[in-house]
C-alpha positions as CSV (number, residue, x, y, z in Angstrom):
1,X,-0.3,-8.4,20.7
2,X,3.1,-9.9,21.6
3,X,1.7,-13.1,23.4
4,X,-0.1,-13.1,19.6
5,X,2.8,-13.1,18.0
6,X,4.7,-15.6,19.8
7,X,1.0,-18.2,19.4
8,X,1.2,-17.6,15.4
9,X,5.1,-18.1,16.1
10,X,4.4,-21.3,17.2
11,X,1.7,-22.7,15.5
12,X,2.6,-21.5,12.1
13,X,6.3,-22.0,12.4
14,X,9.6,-20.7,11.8
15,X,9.2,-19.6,8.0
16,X,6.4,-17.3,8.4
17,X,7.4,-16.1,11.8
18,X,11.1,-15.1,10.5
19,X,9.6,-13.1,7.2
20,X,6.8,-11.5,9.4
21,X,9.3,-10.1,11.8
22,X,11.2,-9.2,9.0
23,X,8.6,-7.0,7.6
24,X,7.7,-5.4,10.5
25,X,11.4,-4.6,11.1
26,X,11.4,-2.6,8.1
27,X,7.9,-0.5,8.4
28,X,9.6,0.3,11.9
29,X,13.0,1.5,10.5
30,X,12.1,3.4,7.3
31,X,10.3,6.1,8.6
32,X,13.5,7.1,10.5
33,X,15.8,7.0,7.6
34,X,16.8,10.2,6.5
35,X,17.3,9.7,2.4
36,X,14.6,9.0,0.0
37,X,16.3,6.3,-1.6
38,X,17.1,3.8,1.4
39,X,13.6,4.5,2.7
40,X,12.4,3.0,-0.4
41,X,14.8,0.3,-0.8
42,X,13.8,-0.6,3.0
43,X,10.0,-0.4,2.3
44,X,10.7,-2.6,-0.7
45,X,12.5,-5.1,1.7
46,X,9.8,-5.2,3.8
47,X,7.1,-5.5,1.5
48,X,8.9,-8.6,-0.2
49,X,9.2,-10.0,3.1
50,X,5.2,-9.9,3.7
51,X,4.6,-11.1,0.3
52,X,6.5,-14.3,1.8
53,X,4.7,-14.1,4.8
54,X,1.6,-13.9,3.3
55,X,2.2,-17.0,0.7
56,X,3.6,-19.3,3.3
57,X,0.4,-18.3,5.9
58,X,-2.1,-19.3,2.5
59,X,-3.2,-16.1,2.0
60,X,-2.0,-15.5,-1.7
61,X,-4.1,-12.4,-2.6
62,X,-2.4,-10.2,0.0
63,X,1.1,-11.4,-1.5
64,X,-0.2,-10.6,-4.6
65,X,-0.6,-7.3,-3.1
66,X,2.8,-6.8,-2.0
67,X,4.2,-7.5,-5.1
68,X,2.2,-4.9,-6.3
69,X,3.0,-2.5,-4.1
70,X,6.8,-3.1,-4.5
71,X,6.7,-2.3,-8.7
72,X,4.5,0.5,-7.5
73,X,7.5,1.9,-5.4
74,X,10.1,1.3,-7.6
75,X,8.0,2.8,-10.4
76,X,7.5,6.1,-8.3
77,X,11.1,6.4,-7.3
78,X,12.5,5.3,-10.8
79,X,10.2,7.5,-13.2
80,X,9.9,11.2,-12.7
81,X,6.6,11.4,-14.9
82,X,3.6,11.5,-12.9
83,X,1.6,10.8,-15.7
84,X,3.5,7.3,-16.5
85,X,3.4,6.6,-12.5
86,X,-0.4,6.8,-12.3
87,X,0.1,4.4,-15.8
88,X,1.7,1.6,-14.2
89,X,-0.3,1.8,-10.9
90,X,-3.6,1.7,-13.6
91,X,-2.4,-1.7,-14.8
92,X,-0.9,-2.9,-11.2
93,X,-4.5,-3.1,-10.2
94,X,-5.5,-4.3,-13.7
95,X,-3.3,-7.6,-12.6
96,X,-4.9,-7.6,-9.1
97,X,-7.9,-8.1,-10.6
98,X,-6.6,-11.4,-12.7
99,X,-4.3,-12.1,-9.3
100,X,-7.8,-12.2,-7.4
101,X,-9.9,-13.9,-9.7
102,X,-7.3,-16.5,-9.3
103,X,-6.7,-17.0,-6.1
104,X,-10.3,-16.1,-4.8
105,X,-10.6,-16.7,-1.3
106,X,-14.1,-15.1,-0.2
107,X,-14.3,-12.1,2.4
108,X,-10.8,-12.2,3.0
109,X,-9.7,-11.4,-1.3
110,X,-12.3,-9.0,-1.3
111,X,-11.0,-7.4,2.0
112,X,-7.3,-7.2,0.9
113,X,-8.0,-6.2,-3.2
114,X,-10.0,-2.9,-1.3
115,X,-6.5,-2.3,0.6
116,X,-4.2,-2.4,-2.0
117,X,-6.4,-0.4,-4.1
118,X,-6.5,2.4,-1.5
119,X,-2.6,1.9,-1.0
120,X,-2.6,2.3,-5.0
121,X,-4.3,5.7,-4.8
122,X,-2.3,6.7,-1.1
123,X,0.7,6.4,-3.7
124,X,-0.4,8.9,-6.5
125,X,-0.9,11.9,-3.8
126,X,1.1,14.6,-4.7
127,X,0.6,15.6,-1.2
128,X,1.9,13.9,1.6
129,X,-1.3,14.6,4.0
130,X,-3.4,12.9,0.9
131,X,-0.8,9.9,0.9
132,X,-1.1,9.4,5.1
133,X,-4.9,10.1,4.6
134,X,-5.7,7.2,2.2
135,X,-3.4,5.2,3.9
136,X,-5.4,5.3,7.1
137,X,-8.8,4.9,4.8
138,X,-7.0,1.6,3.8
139,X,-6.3,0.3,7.4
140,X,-9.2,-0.7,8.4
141,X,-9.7,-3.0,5.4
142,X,-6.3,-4.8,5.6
143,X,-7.0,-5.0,9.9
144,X,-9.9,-6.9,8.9
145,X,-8.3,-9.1,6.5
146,X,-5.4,-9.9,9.0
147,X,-8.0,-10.2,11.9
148,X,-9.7,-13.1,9.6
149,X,-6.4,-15.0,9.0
150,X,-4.9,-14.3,11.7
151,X,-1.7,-12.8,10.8
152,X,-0.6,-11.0,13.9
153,X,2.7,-10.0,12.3
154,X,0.6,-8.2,9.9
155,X,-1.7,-6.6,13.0
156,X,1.5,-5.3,14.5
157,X,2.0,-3.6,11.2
158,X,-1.6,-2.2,11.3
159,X,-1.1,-0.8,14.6
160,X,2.1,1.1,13.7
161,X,0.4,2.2,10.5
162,X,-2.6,3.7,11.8
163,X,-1.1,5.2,14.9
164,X,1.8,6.7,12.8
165,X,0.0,8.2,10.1
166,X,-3.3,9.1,12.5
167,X,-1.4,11.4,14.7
168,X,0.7,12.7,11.5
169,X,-2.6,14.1,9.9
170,X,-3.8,15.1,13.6
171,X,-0.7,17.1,13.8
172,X,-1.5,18.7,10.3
173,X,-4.6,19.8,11.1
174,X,-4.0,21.0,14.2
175,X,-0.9,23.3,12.5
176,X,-1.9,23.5,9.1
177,X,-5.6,23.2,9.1
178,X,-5.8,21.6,5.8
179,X,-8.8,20.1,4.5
180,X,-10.9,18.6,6.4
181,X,-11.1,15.3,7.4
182,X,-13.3,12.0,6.5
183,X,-16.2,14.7,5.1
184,X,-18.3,13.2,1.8
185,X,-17.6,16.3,-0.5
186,X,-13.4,15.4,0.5
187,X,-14.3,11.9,-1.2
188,X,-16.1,13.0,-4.1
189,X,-13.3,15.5,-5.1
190,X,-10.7,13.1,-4.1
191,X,-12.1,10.2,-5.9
192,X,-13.0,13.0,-9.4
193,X,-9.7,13.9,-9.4
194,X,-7.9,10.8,-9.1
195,X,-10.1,9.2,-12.0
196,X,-9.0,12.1,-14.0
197,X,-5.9,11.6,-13.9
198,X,-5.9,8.1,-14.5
199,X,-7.9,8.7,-17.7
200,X,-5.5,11.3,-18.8
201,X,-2.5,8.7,-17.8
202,X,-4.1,6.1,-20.0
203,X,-5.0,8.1,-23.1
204,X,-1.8,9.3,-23.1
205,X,0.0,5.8,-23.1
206,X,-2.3,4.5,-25.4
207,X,-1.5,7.2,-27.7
208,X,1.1,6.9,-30.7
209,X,2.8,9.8,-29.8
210,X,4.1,9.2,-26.1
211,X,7.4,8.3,-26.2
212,X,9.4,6.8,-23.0
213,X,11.7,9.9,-23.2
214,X,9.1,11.6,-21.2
215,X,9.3,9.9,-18.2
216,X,13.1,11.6,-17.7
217,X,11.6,14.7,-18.5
């Protein structure tokens, strides 16, 4: 992995190379911080970073992504309302459709629009298990895309990510025994659920009487 890093180092050059260590810099510090706040105003930093990353290395739909990702944390730090969260993650991936229309790029679009979806629905948990669990769903999906362009800042990333969060939800169910893991009826619910709320989150901003003095309810 490091002799990887320093090939894409040099061969891409020092522009990608300084925002890729930049962003994996800050998925190694923010799990460690201990306030809510300056772990997402670090996750923000380094997810602005990769968006640079990513547009410098020519891969513009997984910058998209970060972008998204960034109002999706900001919006779910900001606004206490679940119901307007789920909202603006709803039209997040509304523009990441446009976003990979746009920049269509084959496998690799396809493979990084499936990530940040998953990311999308890791960040409406109301559980933190859920959140790790669709987290790890999402690896493999955004390993493939970075194995395909070859952004080994990015694998270094996916390496932390799924053996952070893989050995979290171990832990969990060895202590906790929560549900179970990677079983078909898990999906189903998961996936019932989730598009229930959505619905409800889109009826209700679509309807005349929501008024933004909700969301510091």
């Amino acid at each position: 992995m490091i002799a990887g890093i320093a090939a894409s180092t040099s061969s891409s050059g020092i522009g990608p190379a300084l925002f890729g260590s930049l962003g994996v810099a800050a998925v190694i510090v923010w799990p460690r911080l201990r306030t809510y706040q300056s772990a997402v105003a670090v996750q923000c930093a380094g997810a602005a970073a990769f968006a640079v990353y990513f547009a410098l290395s020519g891969t513009s739909t997984a910058a998209a992504s970060c972008i998204i990702a960034i109002a999706q944390l900001l919006t779910a730090s900001l606004v206490r309302d679940r119901r307007v969260v789920i909202c603006v993650c709803a039209v997040s991936l509304s523009c990441l459709g446009l976003v990979a229309a746009w920049t269509w790029s084959g496998i690799p679009t396809v493979l990084a629009s499936i990530g940040c979806i998953l990311g999308t629905l890791a960040r409406v948990q109301g559980s933190t298990y859920r959140m790790k669990l669709w987290f790890l769903i999402a690896a493999p999906f955004w390993l493939a895309h970075n194995v395909l362009t070859v952004s080994m800042f990015a694998l270094a990333v996916d390496a932390v990510s799924i053996t952070s969060n893989g050995s979290s939800i171990a832990r969990s169910r060895a202590t906790a025994g929560d549900i179970a893991f990677a079983s078909t009826p898990f999906f189903v619910r998961e996936i019932y659920r989730i598009g229930e709320e959505f619905w409800q989150a889109a009826r209700m901003c679509a309807s005349s009487s929501y008024s933004p003095r909700f969301a510091a309810a």
